[in-house]
C-alpha positions in Angstrom: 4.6 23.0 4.5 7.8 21.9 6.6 7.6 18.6 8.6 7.4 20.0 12.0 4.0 21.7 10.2 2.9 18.9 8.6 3.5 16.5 11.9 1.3 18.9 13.7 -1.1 19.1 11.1 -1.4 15.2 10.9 -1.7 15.3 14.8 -4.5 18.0 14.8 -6.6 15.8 12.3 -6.2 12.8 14.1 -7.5 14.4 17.5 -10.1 15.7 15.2 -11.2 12.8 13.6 -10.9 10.4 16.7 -13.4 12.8 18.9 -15.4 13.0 15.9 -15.9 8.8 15.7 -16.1 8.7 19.4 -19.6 10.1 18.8 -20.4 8.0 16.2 -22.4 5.3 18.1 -24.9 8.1 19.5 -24.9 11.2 16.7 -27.9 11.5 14.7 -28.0 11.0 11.2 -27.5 14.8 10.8 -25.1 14.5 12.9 -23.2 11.4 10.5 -23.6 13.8 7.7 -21.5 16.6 9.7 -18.9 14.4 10.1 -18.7 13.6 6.7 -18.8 16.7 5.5 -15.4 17.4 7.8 -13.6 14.0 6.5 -14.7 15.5 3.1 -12.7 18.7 3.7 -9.6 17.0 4.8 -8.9 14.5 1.9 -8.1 15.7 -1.7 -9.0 12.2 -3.5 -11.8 12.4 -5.2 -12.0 8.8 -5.2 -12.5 8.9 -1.1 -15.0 12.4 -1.7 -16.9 10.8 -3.9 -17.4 7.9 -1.5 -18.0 10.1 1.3 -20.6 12.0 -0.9 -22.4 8.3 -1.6 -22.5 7.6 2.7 -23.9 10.6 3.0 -26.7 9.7 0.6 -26.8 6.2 1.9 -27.8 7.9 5.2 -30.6 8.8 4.1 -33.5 6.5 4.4 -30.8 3.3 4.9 -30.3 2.6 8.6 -28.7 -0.7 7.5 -25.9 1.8 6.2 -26.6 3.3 9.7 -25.9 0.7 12.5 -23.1 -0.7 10.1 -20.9 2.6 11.2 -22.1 2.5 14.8 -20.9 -1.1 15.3 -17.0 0.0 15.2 -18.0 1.3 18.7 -18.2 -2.5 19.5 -14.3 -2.9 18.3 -11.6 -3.2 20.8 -9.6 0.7 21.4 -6.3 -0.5 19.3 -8.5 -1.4 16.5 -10.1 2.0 16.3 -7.0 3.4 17.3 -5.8 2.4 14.3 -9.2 2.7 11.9 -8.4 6.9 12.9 -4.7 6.4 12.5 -4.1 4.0 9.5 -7.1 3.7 7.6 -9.1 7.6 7.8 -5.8 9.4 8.6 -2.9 7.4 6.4 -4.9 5.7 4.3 -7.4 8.2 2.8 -6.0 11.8 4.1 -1.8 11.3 3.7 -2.1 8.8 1.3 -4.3 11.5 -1.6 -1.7 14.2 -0.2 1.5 12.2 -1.0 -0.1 11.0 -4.2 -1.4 14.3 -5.5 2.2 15.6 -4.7 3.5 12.7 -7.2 0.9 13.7 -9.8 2.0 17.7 -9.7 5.8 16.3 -10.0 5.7 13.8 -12.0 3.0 13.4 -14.0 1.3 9.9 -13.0 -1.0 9.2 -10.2 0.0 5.9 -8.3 -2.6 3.6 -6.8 -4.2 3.8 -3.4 -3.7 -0.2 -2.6 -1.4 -3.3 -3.3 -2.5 -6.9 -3.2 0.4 -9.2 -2.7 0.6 -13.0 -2.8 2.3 -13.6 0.3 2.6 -17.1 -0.1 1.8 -20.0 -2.7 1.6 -22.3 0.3 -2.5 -23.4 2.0 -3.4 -25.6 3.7 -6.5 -26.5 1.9 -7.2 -27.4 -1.6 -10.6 -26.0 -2.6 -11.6 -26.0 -6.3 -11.5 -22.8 -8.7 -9.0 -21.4 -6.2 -7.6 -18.5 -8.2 -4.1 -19.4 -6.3 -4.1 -22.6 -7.6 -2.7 -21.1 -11.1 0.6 -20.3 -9.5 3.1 -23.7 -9.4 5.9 -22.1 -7.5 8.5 -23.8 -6.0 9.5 -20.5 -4.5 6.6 -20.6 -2.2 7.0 -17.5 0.6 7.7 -14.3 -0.7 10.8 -13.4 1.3 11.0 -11.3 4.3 13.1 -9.0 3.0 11.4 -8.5 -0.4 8.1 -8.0 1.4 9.9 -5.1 3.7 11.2 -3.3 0.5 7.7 -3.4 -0.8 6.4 -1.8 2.0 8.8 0.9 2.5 8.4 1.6 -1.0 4.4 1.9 -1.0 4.8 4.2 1.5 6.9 6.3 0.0 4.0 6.5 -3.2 1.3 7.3 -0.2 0.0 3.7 0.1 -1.0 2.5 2.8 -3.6 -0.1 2.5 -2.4 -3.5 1.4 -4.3 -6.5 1.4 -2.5 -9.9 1.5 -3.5 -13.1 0.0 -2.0 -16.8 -0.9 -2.3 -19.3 -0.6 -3.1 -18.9 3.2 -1.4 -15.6 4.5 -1.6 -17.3 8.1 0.2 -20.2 7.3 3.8 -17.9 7.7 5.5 -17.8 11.2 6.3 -14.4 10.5 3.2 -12.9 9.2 2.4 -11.2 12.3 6.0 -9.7 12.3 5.2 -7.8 9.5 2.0 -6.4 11.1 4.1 -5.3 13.6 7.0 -3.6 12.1 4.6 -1.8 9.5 1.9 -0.8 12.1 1.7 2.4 10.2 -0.3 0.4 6.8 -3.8 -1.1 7.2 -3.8 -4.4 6.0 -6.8 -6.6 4.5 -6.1 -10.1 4.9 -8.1 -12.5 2.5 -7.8 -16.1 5.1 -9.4 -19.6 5.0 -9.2 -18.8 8.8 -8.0 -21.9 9.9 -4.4 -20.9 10.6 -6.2 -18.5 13.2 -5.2 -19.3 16.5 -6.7 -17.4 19.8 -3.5 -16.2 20.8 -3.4 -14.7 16.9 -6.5 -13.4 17.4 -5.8 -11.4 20.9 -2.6 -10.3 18.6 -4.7 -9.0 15.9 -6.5 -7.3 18.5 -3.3 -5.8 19.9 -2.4 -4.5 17.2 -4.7 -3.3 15.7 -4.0 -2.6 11.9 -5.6 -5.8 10.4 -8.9 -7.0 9.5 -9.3 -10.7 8.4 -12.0 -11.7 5.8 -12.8 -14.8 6.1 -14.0 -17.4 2.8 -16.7 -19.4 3.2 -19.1 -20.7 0.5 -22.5 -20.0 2.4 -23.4 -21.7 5.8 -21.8 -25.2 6.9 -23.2 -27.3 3.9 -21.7 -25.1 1.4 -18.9 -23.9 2.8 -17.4 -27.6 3.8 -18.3 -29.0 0.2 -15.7 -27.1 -1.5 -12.8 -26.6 1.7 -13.5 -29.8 3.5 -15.6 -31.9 6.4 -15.4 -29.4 9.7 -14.2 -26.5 8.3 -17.1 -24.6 8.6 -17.2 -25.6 12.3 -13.7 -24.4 12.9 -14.4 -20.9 11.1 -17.0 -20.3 13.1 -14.5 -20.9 16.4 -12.4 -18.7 15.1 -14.7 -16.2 14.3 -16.3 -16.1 18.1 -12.7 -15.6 19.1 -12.4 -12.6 16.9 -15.6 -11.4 17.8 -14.7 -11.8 21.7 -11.4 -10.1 21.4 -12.5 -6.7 19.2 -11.2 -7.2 15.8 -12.8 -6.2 12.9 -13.6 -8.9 10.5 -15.5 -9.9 7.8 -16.7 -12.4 5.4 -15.0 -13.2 1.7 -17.4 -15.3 -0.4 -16.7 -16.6 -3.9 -20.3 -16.7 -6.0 -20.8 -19.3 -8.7 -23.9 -20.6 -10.4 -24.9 -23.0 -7.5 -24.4 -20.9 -4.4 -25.1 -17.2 -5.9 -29.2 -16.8 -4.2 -28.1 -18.8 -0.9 -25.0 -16.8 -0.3 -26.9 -13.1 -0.7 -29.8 -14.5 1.3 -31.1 -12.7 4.6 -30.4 -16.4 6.1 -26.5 -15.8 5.0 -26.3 -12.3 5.8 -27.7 -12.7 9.0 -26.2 -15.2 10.2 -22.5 -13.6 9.8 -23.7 -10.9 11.2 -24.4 -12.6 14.6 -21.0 -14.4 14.2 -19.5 -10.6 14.4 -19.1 -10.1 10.9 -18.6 -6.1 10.1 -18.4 -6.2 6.6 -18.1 -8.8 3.6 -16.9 -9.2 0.0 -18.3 -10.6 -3.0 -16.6 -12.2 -5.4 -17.6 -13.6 -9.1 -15.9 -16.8 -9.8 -13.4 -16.7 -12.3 -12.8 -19.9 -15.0 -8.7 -19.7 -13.5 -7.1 -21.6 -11.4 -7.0 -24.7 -10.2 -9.8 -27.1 -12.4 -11.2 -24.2 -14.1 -14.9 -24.9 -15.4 -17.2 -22.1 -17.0 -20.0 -23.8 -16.2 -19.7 -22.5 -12.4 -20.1 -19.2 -13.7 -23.0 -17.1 -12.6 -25.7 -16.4 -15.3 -26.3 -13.0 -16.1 -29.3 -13.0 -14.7 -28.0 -14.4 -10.9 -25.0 -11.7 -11.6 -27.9 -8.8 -11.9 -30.1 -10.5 -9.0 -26.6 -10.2 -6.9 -26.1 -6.2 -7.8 -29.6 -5.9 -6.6 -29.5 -7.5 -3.6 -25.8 -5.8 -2.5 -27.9 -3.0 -2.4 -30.9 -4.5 -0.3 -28.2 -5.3 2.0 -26.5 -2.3 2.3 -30.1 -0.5 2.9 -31.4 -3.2 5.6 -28.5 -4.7 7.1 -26.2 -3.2 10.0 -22.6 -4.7 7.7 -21.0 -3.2 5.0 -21.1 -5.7 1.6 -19.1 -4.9 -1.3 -19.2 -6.4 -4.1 -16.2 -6.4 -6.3 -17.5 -7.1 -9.9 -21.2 -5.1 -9.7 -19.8 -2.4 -8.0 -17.8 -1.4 -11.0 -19.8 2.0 -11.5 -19.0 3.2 -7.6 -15.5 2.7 -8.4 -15.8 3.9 -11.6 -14.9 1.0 -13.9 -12.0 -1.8 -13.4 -9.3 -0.9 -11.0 -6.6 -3.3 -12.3 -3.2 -2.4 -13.6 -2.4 0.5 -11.4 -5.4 2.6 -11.7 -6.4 1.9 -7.9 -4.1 -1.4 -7.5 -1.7 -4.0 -9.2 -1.6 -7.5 -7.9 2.2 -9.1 -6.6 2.2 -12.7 -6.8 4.8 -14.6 -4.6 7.2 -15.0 -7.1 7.3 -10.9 -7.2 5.7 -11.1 -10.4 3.7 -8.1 -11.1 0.7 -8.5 -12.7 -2.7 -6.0 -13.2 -5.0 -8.5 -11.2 -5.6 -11.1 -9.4 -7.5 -12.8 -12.0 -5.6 -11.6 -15.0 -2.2 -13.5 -14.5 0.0 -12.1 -17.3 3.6 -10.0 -16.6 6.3 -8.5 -17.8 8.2 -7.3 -14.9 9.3 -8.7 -11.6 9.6 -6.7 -8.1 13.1 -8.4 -7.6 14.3 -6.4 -10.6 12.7 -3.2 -10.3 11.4 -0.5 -7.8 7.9 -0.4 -7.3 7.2 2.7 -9.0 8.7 1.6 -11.9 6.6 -1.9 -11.7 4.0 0.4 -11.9 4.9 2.5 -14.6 5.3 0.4 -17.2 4.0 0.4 -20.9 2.4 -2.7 -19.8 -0.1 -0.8 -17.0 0.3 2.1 -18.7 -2.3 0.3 -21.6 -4.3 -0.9 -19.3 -5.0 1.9 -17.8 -5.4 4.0 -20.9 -8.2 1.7 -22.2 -10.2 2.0 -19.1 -13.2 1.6 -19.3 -12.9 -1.6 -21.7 -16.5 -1.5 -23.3 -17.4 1.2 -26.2 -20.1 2.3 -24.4 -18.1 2.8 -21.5 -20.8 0.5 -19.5 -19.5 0.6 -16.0 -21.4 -2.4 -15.2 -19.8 -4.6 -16.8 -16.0 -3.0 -15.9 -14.2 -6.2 -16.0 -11.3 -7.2 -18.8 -11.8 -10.9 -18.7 -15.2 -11.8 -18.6 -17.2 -8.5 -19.5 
């Protein structure tokens, strides 16, 4: 297909797929179904048809799973705007077209996301931080680096990218990049105190990002491990989120002392009536700064959590993932260029966010190469890690 084509092609499905989610807040749930049937038919990654096949299941008897769509009717016109345009269109539809392309070519497949460090700098110092491994005295990323990265991503047919830190927020120029990129969806893991109201109407503006916000559990919990007021100042930034339209959500570390009262319908709803659209689950990990294995979950709470992802999911109008028990809807671990690699702020490039080893630096090499290398190649070729290929228990480090 020329580009003239494939410019009105991408046009076509964009009109297509933007009158289709205008109808989203009032279609029945045969209607839902439809509709994913059509996004079915436009994207080639299996990856995204198999998660397409899963909502259409999840319709079914779940109107938690339900009134989670219909709430992006509540979002402000750029961010749906750019839901159709960066995250359905680019993100799931150009993205598996580019990277199918790649595969025929040459062989390799590359991943659908990048998470990149983008500082080392935060203004908090919470225990088991992940971030507090890294002792750079690089600190940012630069500009210039984090431009090539982009152009480069996009030129593989990514176009999600999540940023962490440190404290993403904390740069003067962070918003730039949202900006010159409004083409990538960007998840932006935040503390949230860095967000200011005149960053939040700019979030809104634009569009293209969706803060998720870490916190601990409600006010107790959450200002025990970041600090006295904290809580009281996410919960400010989240009502002016919520007033201006953005999509946000909640990021929540589990450990052994938090693990029932952060999956608990107190937790859950509660964020939800702060505007939260979606949240994120994440085991704690003995890295980091004061690493201690005795805040690990059991496996017992670890089991209790999978089960009660799902409850959620079935009851509750938000979308929670979970990013250790869902291992078997993604199909095992992720890491090391199977679906992402992880880009510290030194431009090391390393297979996950919790697995800080490397052998090659983004400074000195393309991305694609980064990507390529024996290194990832392993780790991708021993996925899934256990002999019994147990995708519940998909993770190299502590499974």
């Amino acid at each position: 297909m020329n580009s003239k084509l494939k410019i009105i092609s991408q046009n076509a499905r964009r009109l297509l797929i933007g009158k289709a989610l205008e109808l989203v807040s009032i279609a029945s749930d045969d209607n839902l179904v439809r509709l994913s049937r059509i996004l079915e038919k436009l994207t080639r990654d299996p990856y995204h048809v198999d998660i397409l096949k899963r909502f259409r299941q999840a319709i079914k008897g779940n109107p938690g799973y339900v009134q989670a769509v219909r709430r992006i009717n509540n979002l402000n016109p750029s961010v749906k705007r750019k839901l159709i345009s960066n995250l359905i269109i680019n993100s799931m539809i150009i993205s598996a077209e580019k990277r199918e392309e790649i595969d025929k070519l040459e062989a390799w497949r590359p991943p659908s996301l990048l998470v990149i460090d983008v500082t080392d700098r935060c203004n908090l110092k919470c225990d088991g931080c992940w971030a507090g491994a890294y002792h750079s005295k690089e600190g940012d990323i630069s500009y210039e680096l984090l431009n090539r990265i982009m152009r480069e991503a996009k030129e593989l047919g990514i176009y999600f990218i999540t940023l962490a830190g440190g404290e993403p927020f904390i740069r003067d120029d962070i918003m730039r990049l949202f900006r010159e990129h409004n083409d990538i969806y960007f998840l932006v893991y935040t503390n949230g105190i860095c967000i200011t109201k005149n960053i939040a109407k700019g979030i809104a503006e634009l569009g293209n990002v969706a803060p998720a916000i870490s916190v601990e559990g409600l006010e107790k919990e959450t200002d025990a491990r970041r600090g006295n007021g904290v809580h009281k100042r996410i919960l400010w930034v989240m009502k002016n989120l919520r007033k201006e339209g953005v999509l946000f959500g909640f990021s929540t570390m589990i450990t052994r002392h938090n693990s029932e009262n952060a999956s608990s319908d107190e937790f859950i709803d509660f964020y939800i009536k702060q505007g939260c659209c979606f949240g994120w689950y994440f085991q704690y990990i003995p890295i980091g700064r004061n690493p201690n294995t005795a805040l690990m979950s059991t496996p017992e709470q670890r089991n209790r959590l999978r089960e009660r992802t799902f409850k959620i999911r079935e009851t509750k109008p938000i979308l929670v993932g979970d990013f250790w028990n869902d291992g078997m809807l993604a199909g095992g671990c992720i890491a090391g260029g199977r679906r992402y690699i992880h880009i510290t702020n030194k431009g090391d490039a390393e297979p996950c966010v919790f697995a800080h080893f490397s052998v090659d630096n983004i400074k000195n090499k393309s991305l694609k190469q980064v990507i390529n290398s024996d290194f990832f190649k392993a780790i991708r070729k021993a996925q899934p890690y256990s002999a019994n290929k147990n995708l519940l228990a998909p993770c190299m480090i502590i499974d």
